[in-house]
C-alpha positions as a printed NumPy array, in Angstrom:
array([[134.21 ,   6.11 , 115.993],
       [135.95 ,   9.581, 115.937],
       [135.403,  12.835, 114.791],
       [138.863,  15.47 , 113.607],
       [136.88 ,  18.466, 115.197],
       [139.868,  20.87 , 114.065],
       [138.608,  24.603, 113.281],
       [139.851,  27.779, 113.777],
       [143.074,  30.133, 112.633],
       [146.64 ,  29.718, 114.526],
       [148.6  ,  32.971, 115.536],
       [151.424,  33.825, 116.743],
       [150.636,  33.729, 120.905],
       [152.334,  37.057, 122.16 ],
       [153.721,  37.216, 125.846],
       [152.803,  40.641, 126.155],
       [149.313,  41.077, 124.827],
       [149.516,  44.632, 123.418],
       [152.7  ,  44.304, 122.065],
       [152.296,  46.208, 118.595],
       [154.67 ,  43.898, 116.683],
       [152.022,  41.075, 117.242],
       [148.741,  42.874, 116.005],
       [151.161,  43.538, 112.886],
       [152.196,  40.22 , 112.407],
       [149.025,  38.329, 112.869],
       [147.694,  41.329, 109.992],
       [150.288,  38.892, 107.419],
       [149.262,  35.634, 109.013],
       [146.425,  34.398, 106.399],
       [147.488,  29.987, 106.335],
       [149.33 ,  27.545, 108.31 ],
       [152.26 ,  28.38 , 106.189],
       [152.286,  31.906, 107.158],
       [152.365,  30.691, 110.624],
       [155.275,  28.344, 110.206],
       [157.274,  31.582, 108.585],
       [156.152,  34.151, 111.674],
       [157.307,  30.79 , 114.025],
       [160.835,  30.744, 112.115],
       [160.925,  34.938, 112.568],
       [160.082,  34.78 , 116.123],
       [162.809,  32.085, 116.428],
       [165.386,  34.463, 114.814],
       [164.485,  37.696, 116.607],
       [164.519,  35.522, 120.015],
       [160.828,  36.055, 120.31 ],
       [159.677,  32.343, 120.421],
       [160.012,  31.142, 123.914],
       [157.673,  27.841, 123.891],
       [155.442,  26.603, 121.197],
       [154.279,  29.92 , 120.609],
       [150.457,  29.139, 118.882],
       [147.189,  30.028, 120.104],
       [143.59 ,  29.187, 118.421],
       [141.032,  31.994, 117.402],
       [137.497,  31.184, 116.119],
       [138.618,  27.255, 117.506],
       [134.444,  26.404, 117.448],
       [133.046,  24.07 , 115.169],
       [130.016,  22.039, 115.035],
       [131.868,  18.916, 114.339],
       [133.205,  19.078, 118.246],
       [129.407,  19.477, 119.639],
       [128.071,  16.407, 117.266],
       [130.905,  14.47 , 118.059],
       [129.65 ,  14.289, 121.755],
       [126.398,  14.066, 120.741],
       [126.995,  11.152, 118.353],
       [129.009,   9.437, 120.977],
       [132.363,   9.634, 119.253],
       [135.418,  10.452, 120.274],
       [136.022,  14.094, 119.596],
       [140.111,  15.029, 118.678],
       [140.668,  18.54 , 118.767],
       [143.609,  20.73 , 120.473],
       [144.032,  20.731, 124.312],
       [141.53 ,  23.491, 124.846],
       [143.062,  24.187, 128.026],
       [146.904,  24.267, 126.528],
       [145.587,  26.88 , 124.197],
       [143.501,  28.622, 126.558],
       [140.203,  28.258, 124.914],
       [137.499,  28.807, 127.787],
       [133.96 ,  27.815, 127.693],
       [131.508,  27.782, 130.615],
       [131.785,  24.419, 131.636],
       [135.217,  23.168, 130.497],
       [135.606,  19.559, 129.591],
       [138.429,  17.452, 130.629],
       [141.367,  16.75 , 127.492],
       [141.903,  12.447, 127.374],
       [138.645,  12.461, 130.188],
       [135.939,  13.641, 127.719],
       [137.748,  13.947, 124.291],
       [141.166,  13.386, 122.671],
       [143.257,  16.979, 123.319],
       [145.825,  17.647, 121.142],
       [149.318,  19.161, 121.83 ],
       [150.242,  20.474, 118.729],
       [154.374,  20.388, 119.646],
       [154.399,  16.636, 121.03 ],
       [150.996,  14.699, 119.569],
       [152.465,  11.734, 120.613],
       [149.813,  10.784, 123.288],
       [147.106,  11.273, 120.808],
       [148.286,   8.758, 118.516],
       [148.996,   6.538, 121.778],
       [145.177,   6.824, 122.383],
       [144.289,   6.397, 118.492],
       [145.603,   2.925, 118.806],
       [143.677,   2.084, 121.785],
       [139.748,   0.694, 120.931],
       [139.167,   0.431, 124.882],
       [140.159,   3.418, 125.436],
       [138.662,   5.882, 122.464],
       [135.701,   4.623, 124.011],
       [135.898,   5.541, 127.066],
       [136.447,   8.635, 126.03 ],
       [133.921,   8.926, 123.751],
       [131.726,   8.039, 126.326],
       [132.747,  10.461, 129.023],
       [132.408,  13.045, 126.443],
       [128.548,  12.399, 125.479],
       [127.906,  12.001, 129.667],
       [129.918,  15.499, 129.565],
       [127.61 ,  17.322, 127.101],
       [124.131,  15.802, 127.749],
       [125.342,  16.805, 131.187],
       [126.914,  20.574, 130.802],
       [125.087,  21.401, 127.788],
       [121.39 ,  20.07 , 127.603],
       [119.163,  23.068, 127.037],
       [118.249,  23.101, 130.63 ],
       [121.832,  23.522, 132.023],
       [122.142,  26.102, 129.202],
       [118.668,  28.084, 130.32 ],
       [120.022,  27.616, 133.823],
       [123.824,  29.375, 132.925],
       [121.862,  32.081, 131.089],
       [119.772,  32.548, 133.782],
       [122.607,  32.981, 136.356],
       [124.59 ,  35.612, 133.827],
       [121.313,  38.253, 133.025],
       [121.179,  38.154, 137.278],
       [124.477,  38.752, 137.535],
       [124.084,  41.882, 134.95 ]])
């Protein structure tokens, strides 16, 4: 009924991308404890502004056969932690997106049959839509042209 489609590394999210103190601390940043320390640093040095986590290597199969399979796929808010893909789907449209500071709504929606799936629905429409080889061939197609 649903998939945990969780993958991926948090870091610390800099506000200033090149900002040398974050390529050294994400160097030290190896598990979600090391995380919670470098949050409770950037607290103390006044760093830490908002929830201050962003997702690298986020992909994981389990997201894509979630859709496939018709289940409701939970992973973060992909747009909240500014994970772009082509064709972006829609967080609590076409699967559950989790805000990692207030998951409130997700457990809202986790006690809700009629309406994990809906969502579960929306998302296989989604990817059979967006992501059928043809739509990918098509995307492809339009990038080399663009080159």
């Amino acid at each position: 009924m649903a998939t945990a489609c969780f993958g991926g590394v948090f870091f610390l999210k800099p506000w200033i991308w090149n900002w040398p103190a974050f390529k050294v601390a994400n160097y030290f940043v190896e598990s979600a404890a090391s995380v919670g320390r470098m949050q409770q640093l950037a607290v103390r040095l006044g760093l830490a502004r908002e929830h201050v986590y962003r997702i690298y290597q986020w992909d994981s199969w389990r997201f894509w056969e979630a859709f496939a399979n018709e289940s409701l796929a939970i992973h973060v808010d992909l747009g909240q932690y500014r994970i772009v893909l082509p064709k972006m789907p829609t967080a609590g449209t076409h699967y559950l997106g989790v805000n990692l500071a207030h998951p409130e709504r997700t457990l809202e929606v986790l006690h809700n049959y009629d309406e994990m799936r809906r969502i579960a629905f929306q998302g296989r429409k989604w990817a059979h839509e967006h992501y059928n080889p043809k739509a990918q061939a098509e995307r492809l197609a339009r990038f080399l042209k663009e080159l």
